[in-house]
SELO-736994 format. One record per residue (C-alpha): residue number from 1; x, y, z. Coordinates in steps of 0.05 Angstrom, whole numbers, plus 32768, in hexadecimal, padded with zeros to 4 digits. Layout:
N
[NUM [X Y Z]]
...
This chain:
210
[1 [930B 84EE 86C5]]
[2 [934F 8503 86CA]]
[3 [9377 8519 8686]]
[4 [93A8 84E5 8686]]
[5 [93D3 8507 8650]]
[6 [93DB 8535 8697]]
[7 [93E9 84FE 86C0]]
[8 [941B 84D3 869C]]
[9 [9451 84F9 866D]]
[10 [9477 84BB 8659]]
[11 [946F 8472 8649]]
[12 [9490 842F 8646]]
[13 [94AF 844A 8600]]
[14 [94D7 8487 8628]]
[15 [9508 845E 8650]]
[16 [954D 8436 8634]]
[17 [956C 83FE 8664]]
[18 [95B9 83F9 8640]]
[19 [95C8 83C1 8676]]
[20 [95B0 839B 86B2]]
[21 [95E4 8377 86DC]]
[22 [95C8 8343 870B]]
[23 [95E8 8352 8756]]
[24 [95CD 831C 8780]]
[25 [9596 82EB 8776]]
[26 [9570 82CF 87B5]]
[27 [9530 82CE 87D4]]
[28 [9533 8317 87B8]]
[29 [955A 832C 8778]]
[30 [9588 8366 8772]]
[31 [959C 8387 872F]]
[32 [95C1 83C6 871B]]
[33 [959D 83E1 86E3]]
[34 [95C3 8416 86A6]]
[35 [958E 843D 868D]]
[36 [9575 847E 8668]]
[37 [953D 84A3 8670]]
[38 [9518 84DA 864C]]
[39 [9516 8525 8668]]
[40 [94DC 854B 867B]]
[41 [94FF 8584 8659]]
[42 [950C 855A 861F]]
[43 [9546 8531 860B]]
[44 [9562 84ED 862E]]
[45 [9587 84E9 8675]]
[46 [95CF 84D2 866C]]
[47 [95DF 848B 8681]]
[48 [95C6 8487 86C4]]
[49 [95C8 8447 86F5]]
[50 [959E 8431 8723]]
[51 [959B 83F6 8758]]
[52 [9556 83D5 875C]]
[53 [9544 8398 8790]]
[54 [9514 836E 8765]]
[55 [94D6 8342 8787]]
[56 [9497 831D 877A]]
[57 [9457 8345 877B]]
[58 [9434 8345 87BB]]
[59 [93EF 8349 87D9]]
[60 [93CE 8364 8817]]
[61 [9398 8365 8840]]
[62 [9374 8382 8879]]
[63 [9342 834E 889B]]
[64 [9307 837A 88AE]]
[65 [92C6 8361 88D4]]
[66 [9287 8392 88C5]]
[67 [9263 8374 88FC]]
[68 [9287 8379 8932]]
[69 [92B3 83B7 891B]]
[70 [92F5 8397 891C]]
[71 [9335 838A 88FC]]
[72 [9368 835C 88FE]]
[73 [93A6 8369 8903]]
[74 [93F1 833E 8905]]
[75 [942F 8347 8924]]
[76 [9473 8332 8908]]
[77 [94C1 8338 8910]]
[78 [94DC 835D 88DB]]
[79 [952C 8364 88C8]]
[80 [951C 83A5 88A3]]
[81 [9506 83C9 88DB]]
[82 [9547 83C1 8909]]
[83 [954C 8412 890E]]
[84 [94FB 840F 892B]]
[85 [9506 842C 8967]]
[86 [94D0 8407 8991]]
[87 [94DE 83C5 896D]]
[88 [94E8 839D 8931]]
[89 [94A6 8377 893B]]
[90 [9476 83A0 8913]]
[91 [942A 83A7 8917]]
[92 [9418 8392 88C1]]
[93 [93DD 8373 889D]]
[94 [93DC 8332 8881]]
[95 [9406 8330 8845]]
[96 [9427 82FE 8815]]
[97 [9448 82F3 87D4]]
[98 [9423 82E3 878B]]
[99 [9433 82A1 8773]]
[100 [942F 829A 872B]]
[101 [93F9 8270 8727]]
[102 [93D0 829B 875A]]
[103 [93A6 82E1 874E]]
[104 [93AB 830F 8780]]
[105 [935E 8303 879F]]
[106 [937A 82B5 87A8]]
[107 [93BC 82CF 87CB]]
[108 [9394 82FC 87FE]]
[109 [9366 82B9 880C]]
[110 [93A3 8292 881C]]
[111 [93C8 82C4 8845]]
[112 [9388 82D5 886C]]
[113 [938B 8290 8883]]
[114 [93D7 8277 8887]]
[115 [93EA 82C2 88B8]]
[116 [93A5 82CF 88D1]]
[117 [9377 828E 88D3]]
[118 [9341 82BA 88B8]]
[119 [930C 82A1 8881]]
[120 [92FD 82E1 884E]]
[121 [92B0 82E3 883A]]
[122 [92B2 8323 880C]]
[123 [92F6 8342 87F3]]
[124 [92F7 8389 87DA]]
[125 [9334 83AC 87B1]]
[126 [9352 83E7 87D1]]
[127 [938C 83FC 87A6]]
[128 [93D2 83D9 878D]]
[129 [940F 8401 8787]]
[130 [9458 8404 8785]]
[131 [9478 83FD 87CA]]
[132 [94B8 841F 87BF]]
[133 [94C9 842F 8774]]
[134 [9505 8454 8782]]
[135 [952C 8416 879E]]
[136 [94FB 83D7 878F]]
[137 [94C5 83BA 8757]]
[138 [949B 83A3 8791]]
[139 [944F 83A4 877D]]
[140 [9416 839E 87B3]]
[141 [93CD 8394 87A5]]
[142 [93AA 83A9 87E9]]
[143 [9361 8387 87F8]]
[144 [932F 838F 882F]]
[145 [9315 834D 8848]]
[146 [92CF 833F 8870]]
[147 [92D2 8310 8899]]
[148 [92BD 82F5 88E4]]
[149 [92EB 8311 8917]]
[150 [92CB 82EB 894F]]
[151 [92F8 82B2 8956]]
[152 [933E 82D6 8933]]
[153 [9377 82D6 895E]]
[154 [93B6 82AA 896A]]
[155 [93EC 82A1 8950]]
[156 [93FA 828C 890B]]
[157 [942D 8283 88CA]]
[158 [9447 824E 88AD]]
[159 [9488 822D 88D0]]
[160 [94A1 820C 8892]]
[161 [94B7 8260 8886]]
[162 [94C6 8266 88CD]]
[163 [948E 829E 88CD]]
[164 [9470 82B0 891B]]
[165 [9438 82D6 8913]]
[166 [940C 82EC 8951]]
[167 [93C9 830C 8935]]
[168 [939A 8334 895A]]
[169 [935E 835C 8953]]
[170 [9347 839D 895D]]
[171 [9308 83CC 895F]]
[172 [9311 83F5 891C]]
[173 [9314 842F 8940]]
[174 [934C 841D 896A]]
[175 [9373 8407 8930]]
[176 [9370 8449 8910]]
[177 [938A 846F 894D]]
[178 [93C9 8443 894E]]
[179 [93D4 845A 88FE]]
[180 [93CD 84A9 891C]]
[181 [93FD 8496 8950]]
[182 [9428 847C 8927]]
[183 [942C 8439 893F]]
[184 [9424 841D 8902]]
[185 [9460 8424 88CF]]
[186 [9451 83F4 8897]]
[187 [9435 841C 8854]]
[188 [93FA 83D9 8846]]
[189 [93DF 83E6 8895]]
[190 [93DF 8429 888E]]
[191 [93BA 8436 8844]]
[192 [9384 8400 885D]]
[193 [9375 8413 889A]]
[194 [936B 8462 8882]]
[195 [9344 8441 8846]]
[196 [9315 841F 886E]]
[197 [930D 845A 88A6]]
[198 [92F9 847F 8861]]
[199 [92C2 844E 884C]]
[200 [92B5 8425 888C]]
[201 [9269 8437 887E]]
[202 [9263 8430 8832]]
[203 [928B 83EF 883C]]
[204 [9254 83D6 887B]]
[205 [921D 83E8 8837]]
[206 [9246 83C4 8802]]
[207 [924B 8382 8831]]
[208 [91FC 8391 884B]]
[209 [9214 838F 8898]]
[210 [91DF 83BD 88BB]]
C-alpha cells in the first residue's frame, strides 16, 4: 500500500478562503475565490485569487457488450469545442449530471437509456476524478456498463433539453484505434476505453462471458 503521509502533504485544515464573490449564477456558477494556502517550504501564500466555474457532479459511462465485443459510442454538438479543428460534434460516452436524490450507479442507468437506449445488466466502477481542478469543481465517477449491443443505435436525447444524440457502435478494437489516432478528445472516452483495452479479458471473467 502506498504511504499516504507520501502522497498527501496537506489537508482540508491547510487552506484559508478570506472571501468568495459570486460572478454569475446560471446553469453553471462562477465565483472568484480570495484565498491562502500553506507552502511546501513552510509558511502561508499571500492572498491569492482565483476564478473557479462551479457544477453538479457528473457520471459516465461506457456501454460495453462482452459478447459481441462492442462498444457504444455517442455523438454530440458541443459549444466548447469551437477551436476542434475537424468539428465541434465530438465522439463522447454517455454522460449526465447527479441529481440529489440519485447515486451515481442510478445516474449511469438513466443516462444509458435517455442518450443511448441501452439497458445495463452489470455495472463496474472504473475511477472518479476531478475534470479540471485548476479552473472547475467538476467531479466524474466513470462506470463500465454490460449490456446487449445487438439492437443499439439511433438516435437519442431528450428534446425537452434540446439534446441530438446519434449513437453508434463499434467493435472494441476499432474503438481503441480512434483513441491512438486521436479522434477522440473527451478525457471520460478516453480513460474508459484504455481501461477496458486493459482488462477486456478479466472483465469477459468477472461478467462469465466465454
Amino acid at each position: 500500500m502506498p504511504n499516504n503521509n507520501i502522497l498527501h502533504s496537506f489537508t482540508q485544515n491547510d487552506y484559508e478562503i478570506i472571501k468568495c464573490d459570486v460572478l454569475y449564477d446560471g446553469v453553471f456558477r462562477t465565483v472568484r475565490y480570495h484565498l491562502q494556502f500553506r507552502l511546501f517550504h513552510g509558511g502561508w501564500s499571500p492572498t491569492v485569487v482565483r476564478e473557479l466555474m462551479e457544477r453538479k457532479p457528473a457520471v459516465a459511462i461506457l456501454p460495453y457488450d462482452p459478447v459481441l465485443d462492442q462498444v457504444v459510442l455517442i455523438e454530440q454538438f458541443r459549444p466548447g469545442a469551437f477551436a476542434n479543428p475537424q468539428s465541434p460534434w465530438l465522439i463522447e460516452v454517455v454522460a449526465g449530471l447527479i441529481d440529489k436524490k440519485q447515486t451515481p450507479e442510478e445516474v449511469a442507468l438513466r443516462e444509458a437509456s435517455e442518450e443511448a437506449g441501452c439497458e445495463i445488466l452489470d455495472l463496474y466502477p472504473i475511477c472518479e476524478y476531478f475534470v479540471s481542478p485548476g479552473g472547475s469543481n467538476e467531479y466524474l465517477w466513470l462506470f463500465c456498463g454490460r449490456i446487449d449491443a445487438s439492437n443499439a443505435g439511433g438516435i437519442h436525447g431528450l428534446h425537452e433539453e434540446n439534446e441530438d444524440i446519434r449513437t453508434f457502435t463499434l467493435p472494441a478494437e476499432e474503438a481503441f484505434i480512434l483513441v491512438q489516432e486521436g479522434s477522440i478528445k473527451t478525457s471520460p472516452a478516453i480513460i474508459s476505453l484504455q481501461w477496458l483495452q486493459l482488462n477486456r479479458e478479466w472483465l469477459k471473467q468477472l461478467w462469465q462471458i466465454k
